[in-house]
C-alpha positions as CSV (number, residue, x, y, z in Angstrom):
1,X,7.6,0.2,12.5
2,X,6.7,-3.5,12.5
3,X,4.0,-2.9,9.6
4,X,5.5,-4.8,6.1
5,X,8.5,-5.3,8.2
6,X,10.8,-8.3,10.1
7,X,10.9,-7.9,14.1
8,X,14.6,-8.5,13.5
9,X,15.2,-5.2,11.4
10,X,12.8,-3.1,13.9
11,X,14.1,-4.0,17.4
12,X,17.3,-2.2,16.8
13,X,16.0,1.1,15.3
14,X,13.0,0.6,17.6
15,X,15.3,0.7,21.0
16,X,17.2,4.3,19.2
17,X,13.5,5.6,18.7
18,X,12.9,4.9,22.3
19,X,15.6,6.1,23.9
20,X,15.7,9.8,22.1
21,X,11.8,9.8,22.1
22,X,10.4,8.1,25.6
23,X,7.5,9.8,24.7
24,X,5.3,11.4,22.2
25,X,5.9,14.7,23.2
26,X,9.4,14.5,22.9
27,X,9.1,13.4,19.3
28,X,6.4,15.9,18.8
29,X,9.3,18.4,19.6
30,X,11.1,17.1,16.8
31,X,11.4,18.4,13.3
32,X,9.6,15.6,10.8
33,X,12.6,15.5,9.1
34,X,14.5,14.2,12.1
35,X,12.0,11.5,12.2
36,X,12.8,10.5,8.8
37,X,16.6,10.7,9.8
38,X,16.2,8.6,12.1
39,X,14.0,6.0,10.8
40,X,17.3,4.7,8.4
41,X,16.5,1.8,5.9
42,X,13.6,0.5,7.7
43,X,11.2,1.2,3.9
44,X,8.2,2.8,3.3
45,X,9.0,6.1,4.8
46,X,6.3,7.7,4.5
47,X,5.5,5.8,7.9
48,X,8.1,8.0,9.2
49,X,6.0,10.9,8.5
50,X,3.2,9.7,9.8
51,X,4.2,8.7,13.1
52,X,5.8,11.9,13.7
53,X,2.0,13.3,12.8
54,X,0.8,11.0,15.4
55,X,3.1,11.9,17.9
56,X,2.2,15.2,17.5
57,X,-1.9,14.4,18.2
58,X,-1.4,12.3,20.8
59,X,0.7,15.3,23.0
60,X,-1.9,17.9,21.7
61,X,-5.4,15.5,22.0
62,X,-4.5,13.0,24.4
63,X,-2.3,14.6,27.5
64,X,0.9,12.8,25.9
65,X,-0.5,9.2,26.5
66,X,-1.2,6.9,23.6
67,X,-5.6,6.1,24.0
68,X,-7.1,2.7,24.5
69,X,-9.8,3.3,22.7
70,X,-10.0,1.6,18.9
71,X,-12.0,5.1,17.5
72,X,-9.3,7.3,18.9
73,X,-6.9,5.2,17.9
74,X,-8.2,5.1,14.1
75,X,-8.2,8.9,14.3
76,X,-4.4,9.3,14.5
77,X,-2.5,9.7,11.3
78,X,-1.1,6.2,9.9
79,X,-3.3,3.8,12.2
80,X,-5.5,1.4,10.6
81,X,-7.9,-1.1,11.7
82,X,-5.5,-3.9,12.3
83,X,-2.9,-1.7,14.4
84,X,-5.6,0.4,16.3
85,X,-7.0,-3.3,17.4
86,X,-3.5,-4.3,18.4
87,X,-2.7,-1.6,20.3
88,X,-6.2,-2.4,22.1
89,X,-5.5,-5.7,22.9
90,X,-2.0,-5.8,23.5
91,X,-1.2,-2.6,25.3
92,X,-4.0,-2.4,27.0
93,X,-6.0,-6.3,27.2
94,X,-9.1,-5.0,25.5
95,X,-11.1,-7.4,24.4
96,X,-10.7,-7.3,20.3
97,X,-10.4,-9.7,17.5
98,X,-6.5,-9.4,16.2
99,X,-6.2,-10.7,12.7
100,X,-2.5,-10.9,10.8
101,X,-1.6,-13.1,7.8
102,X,-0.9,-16.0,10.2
103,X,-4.6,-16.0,11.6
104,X,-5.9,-16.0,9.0
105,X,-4.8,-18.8,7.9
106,X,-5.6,-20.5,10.8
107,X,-9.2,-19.3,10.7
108,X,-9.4,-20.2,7.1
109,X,-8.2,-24.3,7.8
110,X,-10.2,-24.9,10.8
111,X,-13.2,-23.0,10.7
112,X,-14.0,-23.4,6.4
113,X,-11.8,-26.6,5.4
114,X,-9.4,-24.1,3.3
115,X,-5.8,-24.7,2.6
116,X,-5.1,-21.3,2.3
117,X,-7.3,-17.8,3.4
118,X,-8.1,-15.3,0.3
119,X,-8.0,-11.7,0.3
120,X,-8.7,-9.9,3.7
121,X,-12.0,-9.6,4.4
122,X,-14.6,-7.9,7.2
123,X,-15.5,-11.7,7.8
124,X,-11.8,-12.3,8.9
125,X,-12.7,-10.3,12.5
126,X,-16.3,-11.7,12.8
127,X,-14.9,-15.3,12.7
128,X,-12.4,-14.4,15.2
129,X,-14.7,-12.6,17.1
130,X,-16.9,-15.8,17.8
131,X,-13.6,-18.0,18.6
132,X,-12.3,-15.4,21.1
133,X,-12.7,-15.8,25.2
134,X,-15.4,-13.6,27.0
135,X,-12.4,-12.3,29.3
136,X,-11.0,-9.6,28.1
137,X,-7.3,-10.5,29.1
138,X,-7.8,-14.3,28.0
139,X,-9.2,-12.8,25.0
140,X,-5.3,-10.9,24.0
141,X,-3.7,-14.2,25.3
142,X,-5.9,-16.0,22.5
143,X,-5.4,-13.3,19.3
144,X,-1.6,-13.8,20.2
145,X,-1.4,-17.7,20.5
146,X,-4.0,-17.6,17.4
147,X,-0.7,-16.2,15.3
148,X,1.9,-17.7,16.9
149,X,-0.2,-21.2,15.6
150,X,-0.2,-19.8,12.6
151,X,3.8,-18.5,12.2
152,X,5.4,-22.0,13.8
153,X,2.6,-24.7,13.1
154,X,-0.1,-23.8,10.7
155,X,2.3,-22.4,8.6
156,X,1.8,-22.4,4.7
157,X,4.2,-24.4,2.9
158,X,4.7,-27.7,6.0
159,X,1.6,-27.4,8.2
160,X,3.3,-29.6,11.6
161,X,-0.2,-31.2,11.9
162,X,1.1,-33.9,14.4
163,X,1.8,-31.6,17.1
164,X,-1.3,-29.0,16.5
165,X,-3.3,-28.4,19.5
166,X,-6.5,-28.0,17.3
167,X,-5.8,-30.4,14.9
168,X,-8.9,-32.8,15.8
169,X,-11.1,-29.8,15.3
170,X,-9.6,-28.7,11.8
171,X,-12.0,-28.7,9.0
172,X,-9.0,-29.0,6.4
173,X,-7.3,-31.9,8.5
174,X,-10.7,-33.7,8.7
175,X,-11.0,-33.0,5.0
176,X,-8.5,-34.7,3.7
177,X,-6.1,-31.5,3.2
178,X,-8.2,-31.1,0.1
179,X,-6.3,-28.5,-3.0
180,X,-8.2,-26.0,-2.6
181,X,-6.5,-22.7,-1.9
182,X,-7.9,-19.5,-3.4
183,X,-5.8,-17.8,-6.4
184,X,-2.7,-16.3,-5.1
185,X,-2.5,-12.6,-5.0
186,X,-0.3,-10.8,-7.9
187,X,3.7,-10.9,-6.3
188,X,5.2,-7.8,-5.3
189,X,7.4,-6.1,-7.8
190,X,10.9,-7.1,-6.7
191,X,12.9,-4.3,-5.0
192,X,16.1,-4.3,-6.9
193,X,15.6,-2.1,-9.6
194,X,12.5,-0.2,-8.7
195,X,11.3,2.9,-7.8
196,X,11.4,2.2,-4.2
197,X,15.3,1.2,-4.0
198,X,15.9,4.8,-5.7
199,X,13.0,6.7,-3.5
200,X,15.8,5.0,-1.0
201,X,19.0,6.1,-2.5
202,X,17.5,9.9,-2.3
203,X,16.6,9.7,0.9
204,X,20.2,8.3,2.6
205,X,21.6,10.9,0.4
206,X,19.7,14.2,2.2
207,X,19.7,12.0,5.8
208,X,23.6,11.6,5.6
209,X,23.7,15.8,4.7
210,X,23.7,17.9,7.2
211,X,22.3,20.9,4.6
212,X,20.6,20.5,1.8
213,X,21.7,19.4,-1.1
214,X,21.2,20.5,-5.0
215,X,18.2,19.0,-6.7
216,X,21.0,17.9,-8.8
217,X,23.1,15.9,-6.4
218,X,19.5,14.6,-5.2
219,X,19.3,13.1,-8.6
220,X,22.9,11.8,-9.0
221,X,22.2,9.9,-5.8
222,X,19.3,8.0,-7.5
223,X,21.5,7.5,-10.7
224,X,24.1,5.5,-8.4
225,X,24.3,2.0,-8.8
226,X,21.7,2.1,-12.1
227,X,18.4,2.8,-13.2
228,X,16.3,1.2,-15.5
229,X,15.0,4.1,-17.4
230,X,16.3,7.6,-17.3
231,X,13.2,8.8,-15.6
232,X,13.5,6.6,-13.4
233,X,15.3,9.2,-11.2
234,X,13.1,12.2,-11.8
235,X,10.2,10.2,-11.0
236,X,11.2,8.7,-8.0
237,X,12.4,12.2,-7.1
238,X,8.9,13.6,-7.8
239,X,7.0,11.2,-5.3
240,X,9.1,12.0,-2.9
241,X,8.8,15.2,-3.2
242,X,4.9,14.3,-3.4
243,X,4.7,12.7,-0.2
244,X,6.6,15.8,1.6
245,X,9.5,13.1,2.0
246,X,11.3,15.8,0.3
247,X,10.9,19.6,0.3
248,X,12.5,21.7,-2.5
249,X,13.7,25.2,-2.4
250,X,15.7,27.6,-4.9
251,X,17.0,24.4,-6.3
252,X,17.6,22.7,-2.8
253,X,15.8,19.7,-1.1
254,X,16.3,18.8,2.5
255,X,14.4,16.6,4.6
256,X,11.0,18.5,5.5
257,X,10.9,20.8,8.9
């Protein structure tokens, strides 16, 4: 839940998730749809989807308990490299380099003198990797300090260097803060207007039903409030319908089962 999105918008759908679903089995149990249901605005659906998927290997490979290990972690549907290592490190105190946007930052001022880190990169780990403790539960203490420097202190528009506890060891700092921050990364499209916020409108229209609904009313749903081209709607309809957000029926779509 927490990927592309604020702790403060998770924590209360995150409490609901917990409390109908203890476990994975119990979600497992579930319909996907339900899952999608009860995932609300939270974005990017498809996540929905995919933990559900998870849940489900985890009950039927794993006895019902989530694995330490990074492999079988990478196996389950919708972990990548940077949860798998998380969930290594912070459920369980594995010993594993943990990189976010804010560590790398941190890596990139005072291991290479930049003001800013470029695009993720393998290198990103094997820096962190050499700066972590041999201790495996030191070593989670350090990937989590690492970016809470980099969210409260190192942070990207006012760096606090006067209160840094690694400032006399910053290659930037000892630099001279030099300008030298690699190109920027293309913005997001913004979401008012886009495909996404009517992907969204669809979707709170079949989670509020409690049938399906006509393809139709689907695509009035995406209509309200505006689109910017009349497609707009039949596309946004189609890629949910794509992602098996959607399934469609003799003219009805529901939430898939």
């Amino acid at each position: 839940m927490l990927q592309q999105t604020q702790v403060d918008r998770v924590l209360p759908r995150w409490s609901e998730w917990m409390q109908r679903w203890p476990t994975p089995s119990a979600l497992a149990a579930e319909e996907p749809g339900e899952a999608v249901r009860a995932w609300g605005r939270l974005g990017y659906p498809r996540r929905a989807l995919w933990l559900h998927r998870a849940a489900v290997e985890i009950a039927e490979q794993h006895d019902d308990r989530v694995p330490a290990d990074v492999d079988a972690l990478l196996a389950l549907t919708g972990i990548g490299p940077y949860t798998a290592r998380a969930v290594a490190a912070f459920a369980f105190g594995d010993r594993h380099p943990v990189v976010d946007t804010n560590t790398r930052r941190v890596i990139a001022r005072v291991m290479h003198g930049r003001a800013a880190a470029g695009m993720p990169s393998p290198t990103d780990l094997t820096d962190m990797e050499r700066l972590l403790p041999e201790e495996p539960g030191a070593a989670a203490r350090f990937n989590a300090a690492a970016m809470e420097l980099g969210a409260t202190v190192c942070t990207a528009r006012a760096p606090k260097c006067g209160v840094c506890p690694v400032a006399e060891w910053c290659e930037w700092r000892g630099a001279g803060y030099p300008d030298n921050a690699p190109a920027k990364r293309p913005r997001q499209a913004a979401f008012s207007g886009s495909d996404r916020q009517v992907r969204g409108r669809i979707l709170e229209s079949l989670r509020d039903a409690s049938t399906p609904i006509t393809v139709a009313a689907a695509l009035a749903a995406a209509a309200d409030g505006g689109l910017r081209e009349p497609e707009q709607a039949q596309r946004a309809y189609d890629s949910l319908v794509s992602d098996g957000l959607i399934v469609e029926n003799g003219g009805l779509a529901s939430l898939p089962t």
